[in-house]
Structure formats: structure tokens, C-alpha cells
C-alpha positions in Angstrom: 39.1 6.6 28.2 41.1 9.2 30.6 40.2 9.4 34.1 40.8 12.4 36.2 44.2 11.2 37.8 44.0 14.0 40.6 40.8 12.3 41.9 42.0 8.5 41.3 44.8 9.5 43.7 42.6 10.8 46.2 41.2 6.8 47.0 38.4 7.9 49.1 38.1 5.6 52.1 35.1 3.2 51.5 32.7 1.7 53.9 29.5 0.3 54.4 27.8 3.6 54.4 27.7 4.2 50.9 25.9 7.6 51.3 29.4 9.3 52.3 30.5 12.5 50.1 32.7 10.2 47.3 34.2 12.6 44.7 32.9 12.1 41.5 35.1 11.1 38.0 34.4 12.9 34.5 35.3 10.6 31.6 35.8 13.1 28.9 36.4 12.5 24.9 37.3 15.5 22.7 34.3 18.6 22.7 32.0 16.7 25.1 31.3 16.7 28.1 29.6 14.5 30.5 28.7 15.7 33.4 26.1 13.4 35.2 22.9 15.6 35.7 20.4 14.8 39.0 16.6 15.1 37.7 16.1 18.0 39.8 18.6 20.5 38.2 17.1 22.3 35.6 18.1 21.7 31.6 19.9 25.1 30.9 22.7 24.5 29.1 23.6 28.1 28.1 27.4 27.5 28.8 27.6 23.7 26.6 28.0 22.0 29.8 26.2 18.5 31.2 24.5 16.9 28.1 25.8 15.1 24.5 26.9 18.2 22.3 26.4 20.3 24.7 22.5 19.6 24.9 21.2 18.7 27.7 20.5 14.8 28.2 17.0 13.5 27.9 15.1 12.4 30.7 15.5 8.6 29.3 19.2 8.6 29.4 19.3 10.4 33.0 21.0 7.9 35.6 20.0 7.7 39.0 21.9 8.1 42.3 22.6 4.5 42.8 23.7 4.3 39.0 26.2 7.1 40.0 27.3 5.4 43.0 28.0 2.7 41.6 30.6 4.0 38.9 32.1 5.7 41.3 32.7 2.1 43.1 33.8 0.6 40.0 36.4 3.0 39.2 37.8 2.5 42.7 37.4 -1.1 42.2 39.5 -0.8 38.7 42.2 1.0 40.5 42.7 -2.0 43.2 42.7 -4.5 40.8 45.4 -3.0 38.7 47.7 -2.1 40.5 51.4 -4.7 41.4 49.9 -5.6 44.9 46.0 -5.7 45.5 44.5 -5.1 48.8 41.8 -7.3 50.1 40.6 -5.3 52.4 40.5 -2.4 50.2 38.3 -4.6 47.6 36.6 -5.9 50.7 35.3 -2.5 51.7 34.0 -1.4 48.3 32.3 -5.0 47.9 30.7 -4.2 51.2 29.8 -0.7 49.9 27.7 -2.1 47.0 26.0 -4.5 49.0 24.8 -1.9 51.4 24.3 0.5 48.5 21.6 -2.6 47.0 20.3 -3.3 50.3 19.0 0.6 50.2 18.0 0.8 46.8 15.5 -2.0 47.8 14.2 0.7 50.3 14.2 3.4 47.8 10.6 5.2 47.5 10.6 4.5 43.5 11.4 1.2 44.1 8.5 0.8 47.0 6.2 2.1 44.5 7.3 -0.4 41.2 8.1 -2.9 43.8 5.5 -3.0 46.3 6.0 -7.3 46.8 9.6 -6.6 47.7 9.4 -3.1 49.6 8.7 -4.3 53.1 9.4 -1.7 55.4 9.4 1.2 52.9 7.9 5.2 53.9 7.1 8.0 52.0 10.0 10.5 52.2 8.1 14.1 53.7 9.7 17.2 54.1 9.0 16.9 58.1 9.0 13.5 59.5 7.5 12.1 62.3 8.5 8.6 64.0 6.5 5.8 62.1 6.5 2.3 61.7 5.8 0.4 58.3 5.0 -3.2 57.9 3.4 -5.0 54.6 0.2 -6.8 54.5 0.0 -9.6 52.2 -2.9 -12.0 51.8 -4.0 -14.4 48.8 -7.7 -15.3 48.1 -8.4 -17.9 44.9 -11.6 -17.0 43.8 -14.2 -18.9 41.3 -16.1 -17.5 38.3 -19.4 -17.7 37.3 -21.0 -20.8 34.8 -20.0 -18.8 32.2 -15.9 -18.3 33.0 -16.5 -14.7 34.3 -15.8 -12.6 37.6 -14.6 -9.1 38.1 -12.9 -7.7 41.0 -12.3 -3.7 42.7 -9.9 -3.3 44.9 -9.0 0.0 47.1 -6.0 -0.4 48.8 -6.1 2.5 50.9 -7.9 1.3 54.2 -6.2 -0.5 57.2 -9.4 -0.8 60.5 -8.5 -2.3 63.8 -12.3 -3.4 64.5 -15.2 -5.1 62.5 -15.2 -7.1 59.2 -14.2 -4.5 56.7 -13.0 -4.5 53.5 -12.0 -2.7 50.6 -12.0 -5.7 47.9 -14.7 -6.5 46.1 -15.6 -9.8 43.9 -18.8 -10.2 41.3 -18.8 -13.4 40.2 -22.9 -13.7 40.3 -24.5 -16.3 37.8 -25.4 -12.8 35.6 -22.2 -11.6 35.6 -22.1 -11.6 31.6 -19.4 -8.6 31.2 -21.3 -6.9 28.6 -24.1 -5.0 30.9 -24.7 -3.5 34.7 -24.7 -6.5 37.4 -25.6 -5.5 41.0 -23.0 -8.3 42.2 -19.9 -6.5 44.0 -19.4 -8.2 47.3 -16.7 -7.5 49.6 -14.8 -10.3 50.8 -12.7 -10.2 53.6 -8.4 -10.0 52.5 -6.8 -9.3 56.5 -7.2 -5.5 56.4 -8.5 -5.7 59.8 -5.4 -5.7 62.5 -5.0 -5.1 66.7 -5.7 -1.9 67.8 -2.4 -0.9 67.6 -2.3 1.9 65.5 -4.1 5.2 65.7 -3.4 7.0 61.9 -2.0 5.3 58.3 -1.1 6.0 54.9 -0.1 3.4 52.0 3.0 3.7 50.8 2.7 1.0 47.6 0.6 -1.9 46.5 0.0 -3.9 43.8 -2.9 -6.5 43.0 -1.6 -9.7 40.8 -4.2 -11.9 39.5 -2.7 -15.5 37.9 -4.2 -18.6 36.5 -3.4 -21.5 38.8 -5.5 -24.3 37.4 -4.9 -27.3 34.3 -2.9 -25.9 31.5 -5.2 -28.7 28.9 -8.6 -26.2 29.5 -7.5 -23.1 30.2 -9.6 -20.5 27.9 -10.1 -16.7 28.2 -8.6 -13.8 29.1 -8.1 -11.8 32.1 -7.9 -7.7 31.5 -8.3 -4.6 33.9 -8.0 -1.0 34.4 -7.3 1.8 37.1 -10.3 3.7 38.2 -10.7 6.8 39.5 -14.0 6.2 41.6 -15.1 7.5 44.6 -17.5 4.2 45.6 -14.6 1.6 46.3 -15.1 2.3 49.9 -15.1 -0.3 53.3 -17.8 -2.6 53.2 -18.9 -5.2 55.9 -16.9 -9.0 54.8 -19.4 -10.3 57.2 -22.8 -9.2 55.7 -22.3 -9.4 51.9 -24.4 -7.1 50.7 -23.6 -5.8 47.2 -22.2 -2.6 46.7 -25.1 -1.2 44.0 -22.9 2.2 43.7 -20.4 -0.5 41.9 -23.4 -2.3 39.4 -21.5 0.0 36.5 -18.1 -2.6 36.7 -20.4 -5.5 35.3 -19.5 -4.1 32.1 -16.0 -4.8 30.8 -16.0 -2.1 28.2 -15.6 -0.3 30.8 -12.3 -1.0 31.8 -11.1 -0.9 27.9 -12.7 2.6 27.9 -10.1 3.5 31.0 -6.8 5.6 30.3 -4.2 2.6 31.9 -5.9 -0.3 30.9 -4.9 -3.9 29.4 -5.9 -7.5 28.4 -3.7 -10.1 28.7 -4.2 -14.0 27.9 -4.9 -16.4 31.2 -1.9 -17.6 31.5 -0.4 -13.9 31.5 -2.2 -12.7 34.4 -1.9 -9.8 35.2 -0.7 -6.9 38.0 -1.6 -3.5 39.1 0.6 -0.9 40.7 -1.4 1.3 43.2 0.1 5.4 42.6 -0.8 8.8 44.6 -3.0 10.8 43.0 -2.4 13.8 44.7 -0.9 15.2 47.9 -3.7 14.7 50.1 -2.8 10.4 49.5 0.5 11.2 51.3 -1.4 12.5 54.5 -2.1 10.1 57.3 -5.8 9.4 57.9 -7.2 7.6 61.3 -7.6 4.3 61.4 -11.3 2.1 60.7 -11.3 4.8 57.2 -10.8 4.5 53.5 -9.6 7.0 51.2 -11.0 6.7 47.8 -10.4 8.0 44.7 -8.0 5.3 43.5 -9.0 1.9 42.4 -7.8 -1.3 40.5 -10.3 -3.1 38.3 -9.7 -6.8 37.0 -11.6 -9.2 35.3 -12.0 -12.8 34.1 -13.7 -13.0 30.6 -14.3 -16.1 29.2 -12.4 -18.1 31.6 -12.4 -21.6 32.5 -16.4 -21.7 34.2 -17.1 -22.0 37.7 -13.6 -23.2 38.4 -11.4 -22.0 41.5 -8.4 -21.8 39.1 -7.7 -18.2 39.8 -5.8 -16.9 42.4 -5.3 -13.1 43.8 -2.7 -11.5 46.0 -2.7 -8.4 47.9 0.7 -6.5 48.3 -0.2 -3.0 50.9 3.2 -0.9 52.4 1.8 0.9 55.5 3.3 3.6 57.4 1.8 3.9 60.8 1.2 6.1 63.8 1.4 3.7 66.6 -0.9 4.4 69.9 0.9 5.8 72.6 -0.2 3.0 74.9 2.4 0.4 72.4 5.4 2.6 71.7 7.2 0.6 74.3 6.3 -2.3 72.1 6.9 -0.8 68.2 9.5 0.6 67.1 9.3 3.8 65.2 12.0 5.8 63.3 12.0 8.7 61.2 11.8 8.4 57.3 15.1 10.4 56.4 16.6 10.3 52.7 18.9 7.2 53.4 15.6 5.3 52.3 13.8 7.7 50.1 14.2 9.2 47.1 14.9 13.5 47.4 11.7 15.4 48.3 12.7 17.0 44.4 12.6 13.8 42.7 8.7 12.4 44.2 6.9 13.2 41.2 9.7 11.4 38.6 9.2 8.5 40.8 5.1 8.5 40.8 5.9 9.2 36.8 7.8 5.9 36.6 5.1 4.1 38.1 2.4 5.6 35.9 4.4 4.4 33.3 4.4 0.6 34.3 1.1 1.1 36.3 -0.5 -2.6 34.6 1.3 -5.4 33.5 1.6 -8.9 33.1 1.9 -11.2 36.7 5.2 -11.6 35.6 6.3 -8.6 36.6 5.9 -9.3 39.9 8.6 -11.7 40.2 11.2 -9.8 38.8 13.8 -9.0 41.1 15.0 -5.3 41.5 19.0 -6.4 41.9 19.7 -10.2 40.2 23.3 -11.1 40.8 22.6 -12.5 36.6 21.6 -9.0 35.4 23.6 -6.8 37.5 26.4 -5.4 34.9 24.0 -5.7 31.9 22.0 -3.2 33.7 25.3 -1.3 34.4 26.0 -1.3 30.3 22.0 -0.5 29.8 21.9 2.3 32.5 25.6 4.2 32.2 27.1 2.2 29.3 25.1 4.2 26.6 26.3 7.6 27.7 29.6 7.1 29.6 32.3 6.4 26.8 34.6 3.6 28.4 32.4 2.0 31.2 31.5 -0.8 28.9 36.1 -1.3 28.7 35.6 -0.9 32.1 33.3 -3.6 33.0 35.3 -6.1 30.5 38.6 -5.3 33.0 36.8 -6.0 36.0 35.0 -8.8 35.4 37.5 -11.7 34.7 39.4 -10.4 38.3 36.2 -10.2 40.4 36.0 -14.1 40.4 38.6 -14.9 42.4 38.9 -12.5 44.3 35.4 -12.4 45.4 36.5 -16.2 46.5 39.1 -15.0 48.6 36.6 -12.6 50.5 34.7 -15.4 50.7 37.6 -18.0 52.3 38.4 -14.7 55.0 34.8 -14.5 55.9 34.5 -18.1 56.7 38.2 -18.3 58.7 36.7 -15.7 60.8 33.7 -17.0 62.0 35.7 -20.5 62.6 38.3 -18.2 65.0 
């Protein structure tokens, strides 16, 4: 593997603020070329230049930003390690850099949307921001089926009141709740969207809805299954007074959901998650508080299950970004969402893509976490290995000398905050 020696001499200063201009290295073998590509730039290859055989790569092997970045770090990395005296501050720095370069990729807006759980304090990059604030709403609710192991639920994420009993989440699990036929049963129980009057306007950002089994493992039974819908019905409806929702009578029937474009059935002890997405640009507008925007909704259901058992349990996972009232600006912060924690403006729709991809899964997924110190160079080798000859030769140089090192870091950290 040769690396450009005029930019290897160059050592670009590292810090904490990954985001500075770092020259980039081209590992080269004979008649090819490659030249990372960002998603934006478009796939003309006329001149043999950016892709395997002079093609263009495919959109699969594309790697991101952070993926870049973080090559670049590793090259740096190799050439502190090898050389007859190492610097610890040097290493130091370009440690530092990563960790700061993580720290943002949890803020990233693709990683809001596959990550809602994890993506507190997330925005939606826009082409002219205003000051906002963003927190997350989490609640959990268990709920019970009916005699015959069956419930179904509806959730719209997109409403956030400051007054009343509203809600957007809706549970049917009436005695004729049979899955098979209309049931005039959807209630809407009350999950915390109701909050001070603090803000005036909203949008969501992300959220997810993860339904698990939480009961006895010796008579579990049943499956659990759901589906995105695109319905205009799932709107606010009073906690308080549970009336039924007859607009939503349809959702009795589970074929329903297996009728559905993203759609899936899992076993009970699977569970099972659903990733909110934008379905258009009016999603990414803020609307005033006390409203719902439908259009979007999560369907999940209980077929079969254990019967009238409190053995399941659901959690709400909303990103919010606000427009505070004047009258509590002195109180909340705001800042503006710039593209330190956002993907390009050019690069939304690959990230709404991505989601649409992974938009139902298993409960599981939800616990994965986006940057596991176990994982972290076999998603190098995944991500960059495949189509950078040498980074797997790389990896295997660095890695028996990162060990101690990183213990020395460690022993200078702790002198110093004993001084």
C-alpha cells in the first residue's frame, strides 16, 4: 500500500474539532483509482476517475463523512506510532479528535432518524435556520390484551399540546378485538405529550415505537406484527374521555397491516420497533403547538398472545425541535442547527432512504448502540476495508500499539486532575 508521502509530511495539526479542512490520502494500486466519492456528486465517470475500474462505486459501497474522517485519523495515527520517538500528545490529540468526531456522529440527522432512543438533542438540518431548542420525550405504558391474547395499537408521533388530555396513541384491546374483522375499539391513552406552555411551534425530528414481551418465558404464545400507515385519522384525541376513534374501526383487522408496503411479524419474544420517517417537505415545517400532523402512522399488534395479561410493554421515543415563547427565552436555550450536527442539505433524502430501509424491525434493534468500543474497527474493515486496498494492513499495525498507549493517555489524564 503506498501513501502519498507529500501529504504524510504535511501532519496536519489535530484537535478536538474534527470538522477542520484535513487533506485527504489516495491509496492507489496499479490502473485504479480510488477516489472517495460524497453521495451528492454525481456518477459521471467520463474521465475513469472515482470508482473500481474506472466505474463509478455503487451506492452500497459509498462511505460516509465520518468513515472518511476517520481514515484520515488513522493514517495520522500510523505515522505517530511508527516512527523512533512517539509523541503523546500528538496521539493524544488525534484520540481526542475521534472522540469528538463520535460524539457528533451521535448528533448526525441519519443517525437521529435510525436512532431516535439515542438522538437526544438532534434538529433537522434547513437551508435557513432559526434558533431552536430540542429535547426527547420518552414514556413507557404496559398495556393488557383482550381474553383472547389480542390488542392493537396506532400511534402518530407528530403532536406535542401544552393544554388538555391529548393524545395521539391509540390502544384496542376490547373483548371483540378478534383481528380478523372491523372493531370500533381505538382509545387514546394518555403517553406525556402534554408539556408547560412553553413552546409556541414544533416539528419531530425522529421517533420510534418498540413493543416487547415482558411477562413469564413458560406461557408465552403468539406473535406481535405491524405496519406503517399512511392515514389521515390518527389525530389528537381527548386521554381523559375515551371515546373510540370510529374513523380507526378498519385496524381491527390485522390483514390489514400484512396488506401494508413496510410491514412485519415477529414472534413475542422478538418484539418489535418502528422508525417514524418524513413523508414529504411539509413534515419538516414547524406547526403551532395543541396540533397534529397526520399522514404518518405506526400500526402494531398482539395476535394470539398470552390473554388478558399485562405482559406487554410499549415505549415512546419523540425528538422535538421547538420554537420557545418569547416570555421563556431567558430560561431555554436556543441555538441554530448548522451542519456540525446534521447531515448536508444534499444528502437529506439518502438519509430518509436509509431509514425507509430499516423502517420495522425487531425490539432489538433498539438497543444497539451506534459506536460500541467492541465493534468499532470491524465496522472500519466492513465500511472502508472492502474498497480501500491496505486499510485492513493498516488496522492490524495499529492495533497491538493502541493498548498501551491508550494506557499512558490514561495514567496523564489522571496525574492531572490529582495536580
Amino acid at each position: 500500500m503506498d501513501v502519498d508521502k507529500t501529504e504524510q509530511n504535511k501532519q496536519p495539526k489535530l484537535n478536538a474539532d474534527w470538522r477542520g479542512d484535513i487533506s485527504g490520502y489516495n491509496y492507489r494500486r496499479p490502473a485504479v483509482d480510488y477516489r472517495f466519492r460524497s453521495l451528492a456528486e454525481p456518477e459521471d465517470d467520463s474521465e475513469g476517475q472515482g470508482g473500481m475500474n474506472g466505474r463509478a462505486l455503487p451506492l452500497s459501497a459509498m462511505v460516509n463523512k465520518y468513515d472518511k474522517k476517520l481514515l484520515e485519523f488513522m493514517v495520522n495515527m500510523h505515522n505517530v506510532l511508527k516512527g523512533d520517538k512517539i509523541s503523546i500528545d500528538s496521539f493524544a490529540n488525534i484520540v481526542e479528535a475521534i472522540q469528538s468526531m463520535k460524539g457528533e456522529q451521535e448528533w448526525d440527522y441519519l443517525n437521529a432518524l435510525v436512532h431516535p432512543e439515542r438522538a437526544k438533542g438532534a434538529k433537522i438540518p434547513s437551508s435557513i435556520p432559526v434558533p431552536s431548542s430540542s429535547f426527547q420525550l420518552h414514556n413507557s405504558v404496559q398495556i393488557s390484551t383482550n381474553s383472547s391474547g389480542n390488542a392493537c395499537i396506532l400511534f402518530n408521533p407528530y403532536y406535542l399540546a401544552s393544554a388538555g388530555a391529548g393524545s395521539t396513541l391509540y390502544l384496542n384491546n376490547s373483548p371483540g378485538l378478534t383481528g380478523s374483522s372491523a372493531n370500533n375499539g381505538f382509545v387514546p391513552i394518555n403517553i406525556g405529550q402534554v408539556i408547560p406552555p412553553v413552546y409556541n411551534e414544533f416539528r419531530v425530528v425522529s421517533a420510534s415505537i418498540v413493543v416487547k414481551y415482558v411477562g413469564r418465558f413458560d406461557i408465552v404464545q403468539g406473535v406481535i406484527g405491524g405496519a406503517i400507515v399512511f392515514d389521515q385519522n390518527i389525530t389528537e384525541g381527548d386521554s381523559n374521555a375515551s371515546q373510540p376513534n370510529q374513523t380507526l374501526a378498519k385496524y381491527g383487522d390485522f390483514n390489514l397491516a400484512m396488506d401494508a408496503f413496510y410491514t412485519q411479524e415477529n414472534m413475542t419474544l422478538n418484539g418489535i420497533r418502528e422508525l417514524y420517517f418524513p413523508l414529504d417537505s411539509t413534515f419538516e415545517q414547524y406547526i403551532v403547538t395543541g396540533n397534529a400532523k397526520t399522514g404518518f402512522g405506526s400500526m402494531i399488534y398482539i395476535l394470539g398472545g398470552v390473554p388478558s395479561s399485562s405482559s406487554y410493554k410499549v415505549d415512546i421515543y419523540v425528538n422535538y425541535e421547538c420554537l420557545p415563547d418569547s416570555a421563556f427565552l431567558n430560561y431555554i436555550p436556543t441555538s441554530l442547527c448548522t451542519s456540525t450536527s446534521s447531515v448536508s442539505m444534499d444528502r437529506k433524502q439518502d438519509a430518509v432512504k436509509a431509514v425507509q430501509q430499516h423502517a420495522i424491525t425487531d425490539e432489538g434493534a433498539a438497543k444497539t448502540p451506534m459506536n460500541d468500543k467492541a465493534s468499532f474497527w470491524e465496522n472500519v474493515k466492513k465500511t472502508v476495508g472492502d474498497f480501500v486496498p491496505g486499510v485492513n494492513d493498516l488496522i492490524g499495525l495499529l492495533a497491538p500499539q493502541l493498548k498501551p498507549m491508550m494506557s499512558v493517555i490514561g495514567a496523564i489524564q489522571d496525574k492531572k486532575k490529582s495536580w
